[in-house]
C-alpha positions as CSV (number, residue, x, y, z in Angstrom):
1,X,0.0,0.0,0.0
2,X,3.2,2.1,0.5
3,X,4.5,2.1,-2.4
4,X,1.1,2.6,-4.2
5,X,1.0,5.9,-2.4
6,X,4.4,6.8,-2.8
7,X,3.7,6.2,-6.7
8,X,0.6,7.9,-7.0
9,X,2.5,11.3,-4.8
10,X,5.5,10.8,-7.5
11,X,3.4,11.0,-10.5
12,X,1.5,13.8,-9.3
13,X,4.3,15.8,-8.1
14,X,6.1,15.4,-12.0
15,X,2.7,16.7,-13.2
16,X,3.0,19.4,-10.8
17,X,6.3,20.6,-11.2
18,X,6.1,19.7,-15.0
19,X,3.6,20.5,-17.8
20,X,3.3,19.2,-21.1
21,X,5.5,20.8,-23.9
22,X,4.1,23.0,-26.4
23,X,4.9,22.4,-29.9
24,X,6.0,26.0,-30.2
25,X,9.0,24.9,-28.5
26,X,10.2,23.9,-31.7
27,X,10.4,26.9,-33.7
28,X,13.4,28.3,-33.7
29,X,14.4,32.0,-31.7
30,X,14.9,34.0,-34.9
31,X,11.5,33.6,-36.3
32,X,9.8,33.5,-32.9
33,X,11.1,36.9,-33.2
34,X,9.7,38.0,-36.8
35,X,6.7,36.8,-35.8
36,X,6.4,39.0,-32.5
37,X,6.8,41.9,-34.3
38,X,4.1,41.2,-36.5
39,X,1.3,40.0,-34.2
40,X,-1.7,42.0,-33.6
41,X,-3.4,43.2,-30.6
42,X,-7.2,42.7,-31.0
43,X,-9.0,39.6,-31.1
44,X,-12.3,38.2,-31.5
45,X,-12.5,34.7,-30.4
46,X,-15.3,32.2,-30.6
47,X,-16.7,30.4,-27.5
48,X,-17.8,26.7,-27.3
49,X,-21.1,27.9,-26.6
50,X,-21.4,30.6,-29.0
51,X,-20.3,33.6,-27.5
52,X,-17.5,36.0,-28.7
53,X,-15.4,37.2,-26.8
54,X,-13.4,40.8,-27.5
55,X,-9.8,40.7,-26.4
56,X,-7.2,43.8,-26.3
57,X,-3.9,42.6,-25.3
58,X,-1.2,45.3,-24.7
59,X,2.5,45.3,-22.4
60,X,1.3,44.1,-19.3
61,X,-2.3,43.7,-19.5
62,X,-5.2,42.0,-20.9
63,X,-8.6,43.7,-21.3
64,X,-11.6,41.1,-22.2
65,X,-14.9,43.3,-23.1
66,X,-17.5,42.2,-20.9
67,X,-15.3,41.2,-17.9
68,X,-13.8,44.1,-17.0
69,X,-15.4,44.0,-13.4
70,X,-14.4,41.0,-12.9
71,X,-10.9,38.5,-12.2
72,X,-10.0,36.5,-15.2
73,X,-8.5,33.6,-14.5
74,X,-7.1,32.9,-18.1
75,X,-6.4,29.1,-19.0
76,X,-4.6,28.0,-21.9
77,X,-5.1,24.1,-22.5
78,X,-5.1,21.3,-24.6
79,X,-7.6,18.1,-24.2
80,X,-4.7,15.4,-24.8
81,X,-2.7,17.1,-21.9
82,X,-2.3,14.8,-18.4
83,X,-1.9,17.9,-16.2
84,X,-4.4,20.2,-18.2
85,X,-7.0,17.3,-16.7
86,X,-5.8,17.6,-13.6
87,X,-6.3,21.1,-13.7
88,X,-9.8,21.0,-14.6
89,X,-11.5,20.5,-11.7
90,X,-9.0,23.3,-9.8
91,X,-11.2,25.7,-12.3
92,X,-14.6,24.4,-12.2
93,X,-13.3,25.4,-8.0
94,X,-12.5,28.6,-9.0
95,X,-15.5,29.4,-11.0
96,X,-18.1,28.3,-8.2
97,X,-16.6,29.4,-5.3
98,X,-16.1,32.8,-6.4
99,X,-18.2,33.3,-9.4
100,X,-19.1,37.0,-8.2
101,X,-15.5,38.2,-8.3
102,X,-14.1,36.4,-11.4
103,X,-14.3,34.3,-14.5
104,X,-12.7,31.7,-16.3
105,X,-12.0,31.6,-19.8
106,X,-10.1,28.3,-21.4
107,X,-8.1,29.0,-24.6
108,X,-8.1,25.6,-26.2
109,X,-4.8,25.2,-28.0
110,X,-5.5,22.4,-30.2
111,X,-6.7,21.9,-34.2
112,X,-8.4,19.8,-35.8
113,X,-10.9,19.0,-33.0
114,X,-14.3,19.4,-34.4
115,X,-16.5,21.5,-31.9
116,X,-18.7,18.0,-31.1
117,X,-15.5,16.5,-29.6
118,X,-14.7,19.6,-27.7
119,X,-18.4,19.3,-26.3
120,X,-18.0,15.9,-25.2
121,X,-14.6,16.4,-23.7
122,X,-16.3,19.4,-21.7
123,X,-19.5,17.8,-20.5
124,X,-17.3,14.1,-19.2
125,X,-14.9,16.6,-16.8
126,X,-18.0,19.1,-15.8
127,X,-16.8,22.2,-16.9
128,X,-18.7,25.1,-16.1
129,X,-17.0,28.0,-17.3
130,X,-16.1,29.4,-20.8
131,X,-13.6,27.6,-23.1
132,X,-12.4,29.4,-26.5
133,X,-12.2,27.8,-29.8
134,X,-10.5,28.2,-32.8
135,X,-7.5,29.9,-34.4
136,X,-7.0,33.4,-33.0
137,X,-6.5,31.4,-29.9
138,X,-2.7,30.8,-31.2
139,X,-3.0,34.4,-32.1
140,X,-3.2,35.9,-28.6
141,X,-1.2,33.1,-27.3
142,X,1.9,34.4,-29.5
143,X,0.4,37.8,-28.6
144,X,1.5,37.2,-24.8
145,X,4.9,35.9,-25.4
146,X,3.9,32.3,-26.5
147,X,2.8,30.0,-24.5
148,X,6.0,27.2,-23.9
149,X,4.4,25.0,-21.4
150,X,0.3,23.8,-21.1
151,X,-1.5,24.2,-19.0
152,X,-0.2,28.3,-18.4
153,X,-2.5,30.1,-16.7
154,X,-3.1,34.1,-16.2
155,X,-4.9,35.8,-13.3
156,X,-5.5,39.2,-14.7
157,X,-6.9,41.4,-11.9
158,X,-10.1,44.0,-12.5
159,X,-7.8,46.5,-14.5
160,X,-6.7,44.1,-17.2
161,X,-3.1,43.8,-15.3
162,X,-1.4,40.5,-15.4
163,X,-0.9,39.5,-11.6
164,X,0.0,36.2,-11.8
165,X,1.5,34.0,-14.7
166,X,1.7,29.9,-13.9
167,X,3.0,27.3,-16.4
168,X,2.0,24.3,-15.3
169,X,-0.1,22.9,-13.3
170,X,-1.2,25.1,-10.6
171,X,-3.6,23.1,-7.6
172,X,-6.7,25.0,-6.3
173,X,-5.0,26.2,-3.2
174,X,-2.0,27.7,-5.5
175,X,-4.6,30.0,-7.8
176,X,-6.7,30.8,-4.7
177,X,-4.0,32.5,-2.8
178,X,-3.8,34.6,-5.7
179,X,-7.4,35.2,-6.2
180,X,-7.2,36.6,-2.7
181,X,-4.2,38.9,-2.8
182,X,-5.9,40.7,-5.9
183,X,-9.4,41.2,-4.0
184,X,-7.7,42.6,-1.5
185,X,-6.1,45.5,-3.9
């Protein structure tokens, strides 16, 4: 029984510490670079559930139209990623327990995923806040920096500023104490 537990703590602390590469790892620093200089700073991005969403990234902050009263706890994911399920039910956390003060938004990093698969993915792990589809979701991902690790996850406080950046996977209790220090600003 020990050494089930002792395998069970390993595996979740490597998924912990750990999260699953991005294939934007791969492209090489020079045209990382070019394509930096070339990315935009308005998006329009398509929900799951048919909503669109208006994003203005700029510096060090991210405005999203319609939320800007609230905490955005900003998810980038991909369904075939261990620790991005893991993660998942961190979020649905997040979104219940303080649904007054903030919101979650998951940027699905994935193609070729038609939007029934996305659905069913969605409905077997219970999620109950917003995830984004489509291709200006590598858009506003490049648009930040890149994203070099999934699951990374923003918590952008009620003036669009970036508090908190987490690559990897990041337990309730980790996102929560963040959550906190930016409602008490």
């Amino acid at each position: 029984m020990k050494i089930k537990t002792l395998a069970i703590f390993s595996i979740f602390s490597i998924l912990f510490f750990a999260g699953c590469d991005s294939k934007e790892n791969k492209q090489s620093n020079e045209q990382a670079k070019v394509e930096q200089n070339i990315t935009k700073n308005d998006f329009i991005l398509n929900s799951l559930d048919g909503d669109i969403l208006e994003i203005k990234s700029e510096e060090n902050k991210i405005h999203i139209k319609n939320y800007e009263d609230k905490i955005v706890v900003l998810n980038f994911f991909t369904t075939w990623c261990p620790a991005c399920k893991v993660e998942i039910p961190a979020l649905i956390r997040l979104q219940n327990e303080y649904k007054n003060d903030l919101v979650v938004i998951s940027m699905l990093l994935e193609e070729f995923k038609s939007d029934q698969e996305i659905k069913n993915f969605a409905k077997e792990f219970g999620i109950n806040y917003k995830i984004t589809i489509g291709s200006e979701n590598f858009d506003l991902a490049k648009s930040l920096g890149g994203i070099k690790s999934i699951p990374t996850t923003f918590i952008i406080d009620k003036q669009g500023k970036v508090y908190q950046k987490i690559q990897g996977l990041a337990p309730f209790e980790m996102m929560e104490i963040d959550i906190k220090k930016v409602l008490e600003k």
